[in-house]
N, C-alpha and C positions, 0 to 999 in steps of 0.2 A: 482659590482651592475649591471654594461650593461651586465655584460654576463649573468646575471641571468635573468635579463627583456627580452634579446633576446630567450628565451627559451621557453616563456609565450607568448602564442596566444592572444596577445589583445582585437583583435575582439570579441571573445568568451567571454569576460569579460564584455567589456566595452559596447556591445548592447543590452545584455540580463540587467546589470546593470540601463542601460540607462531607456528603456522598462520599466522594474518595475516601478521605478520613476514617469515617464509617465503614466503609467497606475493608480499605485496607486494614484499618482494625479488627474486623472479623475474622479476617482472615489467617492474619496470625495468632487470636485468641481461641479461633475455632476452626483449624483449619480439615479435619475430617470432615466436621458437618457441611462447610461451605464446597467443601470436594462433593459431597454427597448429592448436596442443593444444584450444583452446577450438571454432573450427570443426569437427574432426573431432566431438570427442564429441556437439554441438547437432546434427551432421547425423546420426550414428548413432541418435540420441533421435529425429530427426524421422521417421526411416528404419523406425525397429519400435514407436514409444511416442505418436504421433500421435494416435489414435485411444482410447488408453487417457488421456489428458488431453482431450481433447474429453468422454469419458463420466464421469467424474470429476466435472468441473462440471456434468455434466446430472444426476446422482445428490445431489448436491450442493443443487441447486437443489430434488429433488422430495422430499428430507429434511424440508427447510427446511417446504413448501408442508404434507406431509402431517402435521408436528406444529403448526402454524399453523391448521386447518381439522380437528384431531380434537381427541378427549377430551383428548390429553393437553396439548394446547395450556392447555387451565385448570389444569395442576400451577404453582404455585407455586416460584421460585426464590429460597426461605430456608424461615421458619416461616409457618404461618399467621395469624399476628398482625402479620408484618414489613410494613413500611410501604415504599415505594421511598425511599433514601437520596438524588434528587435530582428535584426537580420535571420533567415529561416536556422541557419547552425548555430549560432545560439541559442536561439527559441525552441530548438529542439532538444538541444543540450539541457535548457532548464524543465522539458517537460519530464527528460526523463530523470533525470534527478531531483525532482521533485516530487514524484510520484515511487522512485524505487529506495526504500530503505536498503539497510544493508541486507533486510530478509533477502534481497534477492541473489545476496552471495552466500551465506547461509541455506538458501534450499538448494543452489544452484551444486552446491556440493554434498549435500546430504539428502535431499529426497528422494532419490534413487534408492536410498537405501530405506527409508521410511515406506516405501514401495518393495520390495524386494520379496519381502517376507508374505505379504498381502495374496491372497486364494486367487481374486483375480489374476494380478500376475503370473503367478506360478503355473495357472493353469494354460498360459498359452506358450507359444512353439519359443518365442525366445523372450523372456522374462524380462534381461535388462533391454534391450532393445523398447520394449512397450512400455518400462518403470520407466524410459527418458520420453515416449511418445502423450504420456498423458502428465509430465512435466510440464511440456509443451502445451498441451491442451489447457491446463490449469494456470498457467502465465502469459495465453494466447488470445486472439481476438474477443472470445463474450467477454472474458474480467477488462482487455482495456475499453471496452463499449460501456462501460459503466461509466470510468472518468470521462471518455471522450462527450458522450452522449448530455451529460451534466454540464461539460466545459462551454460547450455549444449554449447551453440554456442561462448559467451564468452569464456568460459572455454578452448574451443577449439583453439579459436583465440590465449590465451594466452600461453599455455603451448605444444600445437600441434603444429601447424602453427609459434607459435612464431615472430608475428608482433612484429614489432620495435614500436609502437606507444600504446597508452592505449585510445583510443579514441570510441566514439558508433559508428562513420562513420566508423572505421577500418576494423568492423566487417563485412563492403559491398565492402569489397576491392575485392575475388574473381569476380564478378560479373562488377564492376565500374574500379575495373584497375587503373593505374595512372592516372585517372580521380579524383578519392577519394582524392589526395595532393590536388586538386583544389577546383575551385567554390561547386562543389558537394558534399565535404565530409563538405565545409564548414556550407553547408544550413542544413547537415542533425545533424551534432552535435548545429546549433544552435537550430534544432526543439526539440533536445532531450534536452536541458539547460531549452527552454520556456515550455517543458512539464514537466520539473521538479519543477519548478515554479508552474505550475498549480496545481500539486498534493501535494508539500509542503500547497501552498493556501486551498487548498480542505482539507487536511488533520487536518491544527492547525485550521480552519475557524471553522469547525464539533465540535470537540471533546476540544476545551480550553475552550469556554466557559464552558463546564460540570466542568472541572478544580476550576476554579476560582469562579463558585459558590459554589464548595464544600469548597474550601479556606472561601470563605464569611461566609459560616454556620457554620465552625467549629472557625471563629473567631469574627464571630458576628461584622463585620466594614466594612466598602468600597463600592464600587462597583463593577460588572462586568468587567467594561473597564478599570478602575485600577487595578482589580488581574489578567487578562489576561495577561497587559504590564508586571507588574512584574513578574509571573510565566515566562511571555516568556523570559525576560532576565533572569530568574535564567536556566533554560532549554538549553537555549541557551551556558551559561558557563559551563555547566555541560557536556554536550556533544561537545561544542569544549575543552573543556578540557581532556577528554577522548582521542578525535580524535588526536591531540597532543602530546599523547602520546604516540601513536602508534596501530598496530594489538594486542596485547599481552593484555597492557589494554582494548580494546574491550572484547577483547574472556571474560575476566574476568569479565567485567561489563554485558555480556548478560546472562551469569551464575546467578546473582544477580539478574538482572532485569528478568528472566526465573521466578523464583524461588519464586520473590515477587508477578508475574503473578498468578503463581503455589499457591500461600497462599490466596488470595483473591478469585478464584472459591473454594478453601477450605472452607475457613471461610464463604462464604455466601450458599455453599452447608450444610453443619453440622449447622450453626444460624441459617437458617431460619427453619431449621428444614422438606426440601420438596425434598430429597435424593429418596425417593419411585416415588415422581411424576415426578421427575427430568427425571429419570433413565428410567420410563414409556412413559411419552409425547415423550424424546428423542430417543428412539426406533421406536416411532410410526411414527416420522420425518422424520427418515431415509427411514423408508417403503415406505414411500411416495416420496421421495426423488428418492429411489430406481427404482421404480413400474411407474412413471411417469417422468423418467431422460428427455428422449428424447422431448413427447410435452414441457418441459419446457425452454427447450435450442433452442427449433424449434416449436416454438408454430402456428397452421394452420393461426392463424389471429393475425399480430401485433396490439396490441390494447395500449393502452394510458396506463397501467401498464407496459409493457413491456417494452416502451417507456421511460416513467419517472426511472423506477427501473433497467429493468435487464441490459439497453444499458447504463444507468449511471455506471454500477456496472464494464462493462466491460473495461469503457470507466477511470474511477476511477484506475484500475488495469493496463490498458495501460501506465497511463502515469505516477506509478512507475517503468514501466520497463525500463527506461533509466537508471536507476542505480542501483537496486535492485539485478537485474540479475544477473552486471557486478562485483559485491560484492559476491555476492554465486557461481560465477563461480572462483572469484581469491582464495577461499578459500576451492576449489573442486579439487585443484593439488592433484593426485596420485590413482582419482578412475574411477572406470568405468563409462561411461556414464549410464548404467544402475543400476548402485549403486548411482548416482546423481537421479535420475531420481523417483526412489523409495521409497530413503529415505525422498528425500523432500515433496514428495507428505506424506507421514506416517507422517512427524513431521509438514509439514504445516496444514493436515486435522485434525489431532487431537487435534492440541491446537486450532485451529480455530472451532471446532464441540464441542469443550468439553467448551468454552467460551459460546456460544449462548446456548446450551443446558443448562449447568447450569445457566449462568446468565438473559439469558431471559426468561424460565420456573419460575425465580424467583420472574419476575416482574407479569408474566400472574395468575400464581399462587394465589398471593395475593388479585387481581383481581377475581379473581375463587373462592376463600374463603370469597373473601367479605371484608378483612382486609383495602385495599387502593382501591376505586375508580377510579382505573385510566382513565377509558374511558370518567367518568363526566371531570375530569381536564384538557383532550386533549379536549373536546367539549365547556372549556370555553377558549381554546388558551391556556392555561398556558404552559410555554416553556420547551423543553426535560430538560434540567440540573434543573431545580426546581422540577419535577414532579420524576429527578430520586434522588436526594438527599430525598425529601420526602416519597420516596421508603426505604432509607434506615435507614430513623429513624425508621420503623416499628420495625425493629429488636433491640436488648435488647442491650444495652451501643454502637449503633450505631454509635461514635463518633471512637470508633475503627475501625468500618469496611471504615467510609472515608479516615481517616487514611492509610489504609493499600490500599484503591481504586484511593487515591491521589500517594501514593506511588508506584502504581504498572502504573499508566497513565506514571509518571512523565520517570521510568526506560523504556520503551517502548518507548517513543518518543527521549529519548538519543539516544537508541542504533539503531533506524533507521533513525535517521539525523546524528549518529559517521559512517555509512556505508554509506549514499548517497553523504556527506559532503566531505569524502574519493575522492569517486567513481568521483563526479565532478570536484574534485581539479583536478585530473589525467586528466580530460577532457581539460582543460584549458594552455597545456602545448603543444606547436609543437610536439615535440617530449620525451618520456618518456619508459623508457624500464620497462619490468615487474618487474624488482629485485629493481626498482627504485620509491623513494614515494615524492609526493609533498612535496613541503615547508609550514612549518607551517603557514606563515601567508596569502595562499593563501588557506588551511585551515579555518583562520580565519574568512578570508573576503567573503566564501560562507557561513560560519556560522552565519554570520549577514544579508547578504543580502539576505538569503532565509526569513527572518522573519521579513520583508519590506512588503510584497505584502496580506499576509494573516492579519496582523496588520492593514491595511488598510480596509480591509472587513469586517474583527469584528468590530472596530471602526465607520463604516459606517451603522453598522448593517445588515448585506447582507441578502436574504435569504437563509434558506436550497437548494430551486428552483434555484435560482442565484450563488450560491456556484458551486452546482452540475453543471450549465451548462459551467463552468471554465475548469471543467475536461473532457468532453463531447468536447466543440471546439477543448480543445489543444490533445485528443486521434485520432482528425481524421487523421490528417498528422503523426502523431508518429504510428498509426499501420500499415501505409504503408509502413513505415523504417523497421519494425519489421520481415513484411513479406519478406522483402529483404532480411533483416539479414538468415531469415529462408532460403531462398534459396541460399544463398550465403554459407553458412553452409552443405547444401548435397552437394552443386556443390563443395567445399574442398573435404567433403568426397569423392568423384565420380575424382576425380582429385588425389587422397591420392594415389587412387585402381590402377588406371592408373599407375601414380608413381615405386608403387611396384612389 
């Protein structure tokens, strides 16, 4: 038993652990003032750091594009003889399910309408048409240039380089030296632990309660803060049970959870019976997407949309990259970096473009026809998971399509808390070689204790505003790790050259 504790970085455990507690305690004993605390700082961030998160994901993205489209794009992530350890449709299957919580059925159906209301929109020629074009934009190439771009450097730390350690500091060793054993690598794996936290926060905060009212309406009992807690603890045993079991049951479970994804834009493409308008507005999205890439990613004037939406969105995407990455890069042995690099962008943009197209043309649609109101219901406050369940009673034996929409949340939130759950266990360990995988019940104990801090927020009631500005504080210090990471990644490569 000592020699197994001795292996286990305490500190990594026990102040991120600590912290939560702490936090989550405030929250509920002080929840004005922590509301209050949280706006000031997202406004000061918006105030001087705008600008520096907007360029961030354009660097980001043109990382990405120029080792995708040069030489180095043919290096190899392992040996030359290594083979890729999962056929390309599974490996894409797990990148995207590993990377998209359920938020991405939760925006997919209600951001539209979080847009709707917004001065931007309104002020142009047609409102939903452009509330689903910067959907797109905000779930489209810069945000996945972030995992991709990380996966690549991961990828490379582990099977190139071949660090002795599985750590997010490891991956700043070229650059920091035998500094990264010390105080340095310590501060930067705890920022990546607290922004894990934040994005777990952010993440069940958003999209459970949709959960648990659909649970309430198909079971006609309870309330909110009761299906929340229970969903969370069945959630929670499902995917440490998973995670437990190893890579093998994952790979199997994101096939399932793919798949159940994959029936639910079926079934509400074909019921609702709006495949023609589906397939038309989403075209017109991309045009615009297309045609207007650049002001939107560099808009001439930061303005209070931009603000609230595109630097939360970046800022949301930052702080899964502490583990996200480190998860598609362990499972990226034997391809090229530009076989990484391509294939994730194809399988991230299109389940992510083909979700918001069909399931938010679903909502606007009905709206357009005249069928559900939605705009009166947002103008009297009625909350996103009421307004979206009441969406899908429109449709004929609706009680299916929750069904298969509870079902498809539930497998998507497994299979990216069975890879981040993974990814930080490894975190937490002095020393851990790649061939080598945490103990399960250090497994366990990130499986519970990521579902501390977002249980407190729901429970407290937070808001969307307040949520959001969680992800926003804890992405400023984590994309300055990131950009390190980044450079500490050419300077291997630029060191490899040397070498050879």
């Amino acid at each position: 038993m000592k020699k197994k504790i001795s292996k286990i970085d305490l500190s990594l455990i026990s102040i991120p652990l600590l912290s939560v507690l702490l936090l989550s305690c405030i929250f509920f004993i002080f929840p004005n003032e922590s509301k209050s605390f949280l706006v000031n700082i997202r406004s000061e961030i918006n105030k001087y750091f705008s600008g520096y998160y907007l360029w961030v994901g354009i660097l980001f993205l043109l990382s990405t594009l120029v080792l995708a489209f040069s030489p180095l794009g043919n290096i190899k992530i392992g040996k030359e003889n290594d083979k890729p350890i999962y056929p390309t449709l599974k490996w894409g299957m797990m990148i995207f399910t590993s990377t998209m919580s359920a938020d991405v059925i939760f925006y997919s159906l209600c951001e539209w309408m979080m847009y709707i209301g917004e001065p931007t929109i309104q002020s142009k020629k047609n409102p939903f048409e452009w509330s689903l074009t910067y959907s797109l934009f905000h779930w489209g190439p810069i945000a996945w240039s972030f995992y991709i771009m990380l996966a690549v450097a991961f990828g490379y730390m582990l099977y190139v380089s071949q660090n002795k350690k599985q750590k997010f500091s490891e991956a700043c060793r070229p650059i920091f030296g035998k500094s990264i054993d010390g105080l340095v690598g310590k501060i930067i794996d705890l920022i990546a632990i607290f922004s894990l936290v934040a994005a777990t926060a952010t993440t069940f905060s958003m999209s459970l309660p949709l959960l648990a009212q659909v649970a309430k309406t198909l079971f006609h009992i309870g309330n909110i803060h009761i299906w929340s807690l229970i969903l969370m603890a069945i959630i929670v045993m499902i995917y440490l049970s998973i995670s437990l079991l190893g890579l093998k049951a994952m790979s199997r479970f994101s096939v399932i959870a793919f798949s159940v994804f994959g029936l639910l834009l079926l079934y509400v493409l074909v019921v609702s019976g709006g495949a023609q308008y589906d397939v038309n507005a989403g075209m017109t999205a991309l045009k615009n997407l297309t045609t207007n890439f650049i002001s939107l990613a560099l808009p001439k004037k930061i303005g209070s949309f931009t603000q609230n939406w595109t630097v939360y969105y970046w800022s949301y995407w930052i702080v899964w990259c502490v583990a996200t990455p480190f998860f598609i890069g362990s499972i990226s042995k034997g391809k090229k970096i530009r076989e990484i690099i391509l294939g994730a962008y194809f399988w991230g943009l299109s389940g992510t473009f083909l979700s918001f197209i069909i399931l938010s043309n679903f909502g606007i649609g009905e709206q357009i026809k005249g069928v559900l109101n939605i705009t009166a219901l947002l103008n009297k406050e009625v909350s996103y998971p009421v307004i979206i369940t009441t969406l899908f009673k429109t449709l004929p034996n609706y009680q299916w399509g929750l069904i298969i929409l509870s079902a498809a949340m539930i497998g998507l939130y497994c299979t990216v808390f069975d890879s981040i759950t993974m990814v930080i266990s490894k975190y937490s360990y002095k020393n851990l070689l790649v061939e080598e995988n945490p103990s399960r019940k250090m497994r366990g104990f990130w499986a519970i204790a990521f579902s501390i801090f977002p249980l407190a927020l729901i429970l407290t009631g937070e808001s969307v505003y307040n949520i959001q500005s969680v992800a926003i504080i804890a992405a400023f210090p984590t994309s300055i790790v990131m950009i390190l990471i980044v450079i500490s990644f050419y300077k291997s490569l630029v060191d490899r050259k040397k070498a050879s």
